[in-house]
N, C-alpha and C positions, 0 to 999 in steps of 0.2 A: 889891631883887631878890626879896625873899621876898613883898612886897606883887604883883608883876607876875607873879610864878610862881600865886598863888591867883588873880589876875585871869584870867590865860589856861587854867588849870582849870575855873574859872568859864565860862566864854566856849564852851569847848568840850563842856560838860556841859552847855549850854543849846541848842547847834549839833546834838549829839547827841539830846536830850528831839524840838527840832522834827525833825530826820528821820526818827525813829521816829514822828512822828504820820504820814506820808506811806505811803501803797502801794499798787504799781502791781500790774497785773491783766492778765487776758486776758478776751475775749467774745466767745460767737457765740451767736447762734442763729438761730429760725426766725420769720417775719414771716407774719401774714394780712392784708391790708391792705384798704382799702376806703376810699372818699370820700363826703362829704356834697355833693352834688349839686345843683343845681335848671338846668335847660334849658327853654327854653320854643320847641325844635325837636325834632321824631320823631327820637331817638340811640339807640334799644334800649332793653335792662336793664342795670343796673349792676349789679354783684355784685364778690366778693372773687377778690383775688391772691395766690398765694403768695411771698414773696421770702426775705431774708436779712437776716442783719447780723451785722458781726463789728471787734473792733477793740480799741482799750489802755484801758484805765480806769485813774485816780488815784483814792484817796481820803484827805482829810484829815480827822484827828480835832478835834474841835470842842475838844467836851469828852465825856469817859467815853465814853456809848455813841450819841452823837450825829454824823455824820459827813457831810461834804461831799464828793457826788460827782461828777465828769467825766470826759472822756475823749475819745478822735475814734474814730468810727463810722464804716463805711461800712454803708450799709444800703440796700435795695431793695422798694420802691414801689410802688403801683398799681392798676388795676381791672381788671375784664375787662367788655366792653359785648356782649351778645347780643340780637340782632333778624333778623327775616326781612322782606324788602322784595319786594312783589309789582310784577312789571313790567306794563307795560300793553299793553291787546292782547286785551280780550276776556275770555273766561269760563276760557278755557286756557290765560293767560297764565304763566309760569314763575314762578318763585319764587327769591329768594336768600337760602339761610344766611350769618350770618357773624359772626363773631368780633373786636372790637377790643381786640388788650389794649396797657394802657400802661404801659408802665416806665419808671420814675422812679428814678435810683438816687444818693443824696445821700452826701457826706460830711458828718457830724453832729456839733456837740457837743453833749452832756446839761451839765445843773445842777441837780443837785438834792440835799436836806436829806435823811439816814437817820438814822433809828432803829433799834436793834437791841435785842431783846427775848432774855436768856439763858433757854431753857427745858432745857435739861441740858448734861453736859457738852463743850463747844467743839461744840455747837449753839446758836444764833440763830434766831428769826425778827425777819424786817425788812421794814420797810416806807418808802416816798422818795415823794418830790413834787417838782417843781420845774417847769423848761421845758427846752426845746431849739432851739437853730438852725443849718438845714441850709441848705445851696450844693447845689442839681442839677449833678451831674459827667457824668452819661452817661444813656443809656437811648433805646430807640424804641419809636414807635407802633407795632401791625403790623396791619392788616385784612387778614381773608383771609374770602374768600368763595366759596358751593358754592351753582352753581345748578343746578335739576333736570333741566335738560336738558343733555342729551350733546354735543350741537353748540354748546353754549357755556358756553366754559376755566371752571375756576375761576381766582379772583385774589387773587394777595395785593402789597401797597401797604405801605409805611413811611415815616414819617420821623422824625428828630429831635424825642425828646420835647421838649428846650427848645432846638431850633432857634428859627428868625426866620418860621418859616410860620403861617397866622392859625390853626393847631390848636394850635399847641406852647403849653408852659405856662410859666410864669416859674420862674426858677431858683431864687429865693429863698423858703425855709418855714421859720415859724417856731411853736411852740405849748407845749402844757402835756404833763408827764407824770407816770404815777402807775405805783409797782410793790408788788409784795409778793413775799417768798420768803424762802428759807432757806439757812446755811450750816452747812458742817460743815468744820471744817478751815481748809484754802484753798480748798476748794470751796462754789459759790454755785449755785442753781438758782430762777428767778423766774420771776413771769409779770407782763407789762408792758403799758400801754395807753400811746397816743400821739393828742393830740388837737390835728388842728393848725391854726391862728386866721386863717393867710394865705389870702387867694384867690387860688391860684394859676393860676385858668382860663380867666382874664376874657378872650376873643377879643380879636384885637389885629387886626383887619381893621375900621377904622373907617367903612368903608362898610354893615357886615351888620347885618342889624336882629335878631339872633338874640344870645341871652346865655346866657352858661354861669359857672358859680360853683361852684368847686370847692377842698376841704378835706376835705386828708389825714387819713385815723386810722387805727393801727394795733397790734394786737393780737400780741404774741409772747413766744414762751417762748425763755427765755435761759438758758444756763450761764455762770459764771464760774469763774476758776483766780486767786488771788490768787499773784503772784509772790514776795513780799516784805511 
């Protein structure tokens, strides 16, 4: 009796050690995002997006101040494309502004290694690597365009970013990522880069002779709240 009473002492003092390596978190913050690109059709500029991301984080202790991170993200994606297209028709022929932006909005998981550096008291600096892989859950194209003349509308057009139409993008991204920040407390404040290896743009219209190659990266400042 006395051997099975130290045994389930035992048992639950080591049940106890691993749950206290465990702890769950909160996260949001803000995303700029933007894509590595190459087209070898007239599509505008590409430039950055603003989006989000917000969601649960785990983190387990390695050892000491070493520690594995994840969690599910939702986060939001994308570019903005600016160009003006001249119609035909002569020396006065009109002009169209317009605007394409693309939202992307994935549910994520991260992985990745931390380290944490004690520089006073219950402050940290850290820093993590690892990757990530995201599923597209939602999001649209939107083109809207302004042309200079008055007798004709402006337009705006959408569709399903990872719809089935020869624009949309595939649903699956996957890549590398790298953070750095600090914590005080339960509180975490970072800034995070996302660099991602999938192409996700490859036209799916196999009759077009036109190709597009596209891969995600994305730049954001993050708060966290650790729960426990």
């Amino acid at each position: 009796m006395r051997a099975c009473f130290f045994a389930g002492l035992f048992l639950s003092q080591q049940a106890a050690a691993q749950q206290s390596r465990f702890s769950l978190g909160l996260r949001a913050g803000l995303n700029l995002s933007n894509a590595n690109e190459t087209i070898d059709y007239l599509d505008g500029k590409i430039g950055p997006k603003l989006g989000y991301q917000g969601g649960v984080t785990v983190e387990y202790q390695l050892y000491k101040r070493l520690c594995l991170q994840s969690g599910i993200l939702v986060t939001a994606k994308g570019t903005k494309h600016r160009g003006t297209d001249l119609w035909i028709g002569g020396s006065n022929a009109p002009t169209t502004t317009w605007v394409r932006t693309t939202n992307l909005v994935y549910a994520q998981a991260p992985l990745r290694i931390a380290y944490k550096f004690p520089v006073a008291s219950q402050i940290d600096i850290f820093v993590n690597a690892g990757g990530y892989y995201a599923l597209g859950i939602a999001g649209k194209v939107v083109w809207k365009g302004k042309t200079n003349r008055e007798e004709i509308p402006d337009k705006t057009t959408k569709f399903d970013s990872f719809g089935d139409e020869r624009g949309s993008f595939s649903k699956t991204d996957a890549g590398l990522g790298f953070g750095v920040g600090a914590t005080y407390r339960r509180f975490s404040l970072g800034l995070d880069y996302e660099q991602g290896l999938v192409d996700i743009g490859a036209l799916k219209d196999a009759a077009t002779t036109n190709h597009r190659s596209y891969k995600n990266y994305n730049f954001a400042l993050v708060l966290g709240y650790r729960l426990k």
